[in-house]
N, C-alpha and C positions, 0 to 999 in steps of 0.2 A: 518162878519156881518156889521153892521154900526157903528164900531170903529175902532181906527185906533192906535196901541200902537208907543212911539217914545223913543228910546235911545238917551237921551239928554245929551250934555256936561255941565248938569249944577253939581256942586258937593251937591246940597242940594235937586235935582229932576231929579235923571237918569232914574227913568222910570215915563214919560206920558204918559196920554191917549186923546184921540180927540173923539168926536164924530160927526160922520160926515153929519148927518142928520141935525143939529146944528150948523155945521161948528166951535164949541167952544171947548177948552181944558175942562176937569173932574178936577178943583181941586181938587175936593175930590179923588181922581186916583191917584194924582201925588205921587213919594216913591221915598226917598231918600234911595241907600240899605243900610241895618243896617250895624252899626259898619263899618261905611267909612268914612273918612272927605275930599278925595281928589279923589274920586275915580271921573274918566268918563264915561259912556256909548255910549262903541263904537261900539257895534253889537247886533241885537237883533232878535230873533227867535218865531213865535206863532206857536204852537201845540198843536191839543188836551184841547183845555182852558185854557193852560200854556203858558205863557211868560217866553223865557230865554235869559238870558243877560247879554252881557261880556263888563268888561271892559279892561283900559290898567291895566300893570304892578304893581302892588300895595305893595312899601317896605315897610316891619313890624322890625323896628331894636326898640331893640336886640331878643325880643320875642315875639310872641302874641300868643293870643288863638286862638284857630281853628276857633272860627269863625270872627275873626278881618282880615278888611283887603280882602275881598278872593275877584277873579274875576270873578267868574261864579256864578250866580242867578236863583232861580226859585221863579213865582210867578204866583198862579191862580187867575184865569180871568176870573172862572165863573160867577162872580159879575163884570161887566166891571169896574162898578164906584167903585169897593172896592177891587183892587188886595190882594192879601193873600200871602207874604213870606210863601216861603217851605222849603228853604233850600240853602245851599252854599256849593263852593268847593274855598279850595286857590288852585288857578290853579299856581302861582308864577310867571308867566309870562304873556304878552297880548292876550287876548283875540281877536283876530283879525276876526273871524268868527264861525258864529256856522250853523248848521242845523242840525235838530231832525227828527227822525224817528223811529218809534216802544218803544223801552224800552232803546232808546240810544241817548244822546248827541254828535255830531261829532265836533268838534274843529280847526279849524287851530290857531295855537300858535306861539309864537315867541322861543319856548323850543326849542335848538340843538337837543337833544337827543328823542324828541315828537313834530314832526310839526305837526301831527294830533295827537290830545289826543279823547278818545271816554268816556266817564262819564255814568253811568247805572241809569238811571230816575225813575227805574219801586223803586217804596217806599218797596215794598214788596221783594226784592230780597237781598239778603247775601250781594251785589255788591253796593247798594245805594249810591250812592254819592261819591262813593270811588277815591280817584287819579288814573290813570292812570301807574303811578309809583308802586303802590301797586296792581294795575290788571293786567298790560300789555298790556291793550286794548288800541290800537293806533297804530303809523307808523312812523318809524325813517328813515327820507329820508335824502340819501347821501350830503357829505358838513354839512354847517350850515345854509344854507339862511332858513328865517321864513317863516312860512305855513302865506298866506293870505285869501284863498280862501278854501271853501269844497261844493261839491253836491254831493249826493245821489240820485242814480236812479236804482232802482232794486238792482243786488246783486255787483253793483260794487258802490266803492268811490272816488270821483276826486280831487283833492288837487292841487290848483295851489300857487306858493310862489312868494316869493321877489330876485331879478335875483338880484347876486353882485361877481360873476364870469360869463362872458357869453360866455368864450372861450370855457369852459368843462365842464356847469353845466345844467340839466334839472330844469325845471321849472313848469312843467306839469304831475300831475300822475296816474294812474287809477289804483288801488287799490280793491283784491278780499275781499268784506265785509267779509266774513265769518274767513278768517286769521285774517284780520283788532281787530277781536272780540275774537280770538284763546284765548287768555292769555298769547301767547307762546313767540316765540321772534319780538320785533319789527320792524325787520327788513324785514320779509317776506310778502308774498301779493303781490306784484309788478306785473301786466298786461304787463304795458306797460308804459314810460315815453318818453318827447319830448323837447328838448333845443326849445323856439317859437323863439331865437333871437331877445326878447327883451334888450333894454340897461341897463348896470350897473345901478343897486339901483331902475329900473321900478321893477314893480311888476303885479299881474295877481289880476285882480280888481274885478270878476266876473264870475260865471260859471252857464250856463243851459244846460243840455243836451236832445238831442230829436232824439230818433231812433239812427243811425249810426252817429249823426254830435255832436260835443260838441260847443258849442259858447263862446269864454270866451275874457272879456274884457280886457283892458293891460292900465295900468297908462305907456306910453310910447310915446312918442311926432310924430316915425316916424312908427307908424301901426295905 
């Protein structure tokens, strides 16, 4: 409509809002997420009158409660000027992208073991907000470089990461949603993946896909 939500690196106003008819920020909008003191807002996703939003890596030493600390947010935005906390996950790693679709959060993470983590949205489901660690729902792509990238387009998922082997490691993955969401093990799903030959520590900045062609952009000096 004619708002415009912003993941901001401030630690006391990770999510803003703009109006754009206005051209002014929504003081009244602005939300620092609960129970954060350092947190940033570094990706952020509208759906459905929800805003979600991740930040980086957030340490809780020696212990906190479940809800101190976490880096994934939700907030409705059926009131533009008055978002509404819904709820949090400690993802325990970065939050490095998200896109939602249906009754699912999809994730690229900085987790080895979960470059895509997938989170259950729908409030009404057994799965609510649950880890990925406790569902299964996700995708452990070989090596350890971190997921940067995710889209969603029909029943497939694409996960592009951060290249730091580029002799023998893919960077690019397409992904069957429906494994993706299995419970089963995280390792299956796999389509198809592709090394782009970008260089050490570039990473895959961006993905749209349209028909047969995927488009995806590259933090990489010589593409």
């Amino acid at each position: 409509g004619n708002y415009a939500y912003l993941a901001s690196a401030s630690t006391t106003g990770q999510l803003q809002a703009v109006d754009l008819i206005a051209m002014a920020r929504i003081d009244s909008a602005t939300r620092q997420l609960p129970e954060t003191t350092t947190a940033i807002g570094q990706t952020i996703f509208f759906y459905n009158n929800k805003i979600y939003i991740g930040t980086q890596y957030l340490p809780c030493p020696p212990i906190c409660p479940s809800t101190q600390n976490n880096e994934f947010h939700i907030y409705d935005v059926s009131t533009p000027s008055n978002p509404n906390w819904q709820g949090s996950v400690n993802i325990n790693h970065n939050v490095n992208d998200i896109f939602v679709s249906g009754d699912f959060a999809y994730l690229a993470t900085s987790d080895n073991n979960h470059e895509l983590m997938v989170i259950n949205i729908n409030p009404s489901s057994s799965d609510y907000l649950k880890h990925p660690d406790d569902t299964g729902f996700g995708y452990d792509a070989p090596a350890t470089h971190d997921g940067s990238r995710v889209y969603l387009l029909g029943n497939k998922v694409y996960l592009g990461r951060i290249q730091n082997n580029p002799s023998s490691s893919d960077d690019f993955f397409i992904l069957n949603k429906d494994d993706v969401l299995d419970g089963g093990s995280t390792s299956d799903g796999l389509v198809n993946s592709l090394d782009l030959g970008i260089q050490n520590n570039a990473l895959v900045t961006g993905i749209v896909v349209r028909g047969q062609l995927a488009f995806i952009g590259l933090d990489d000096p010589t593409f």
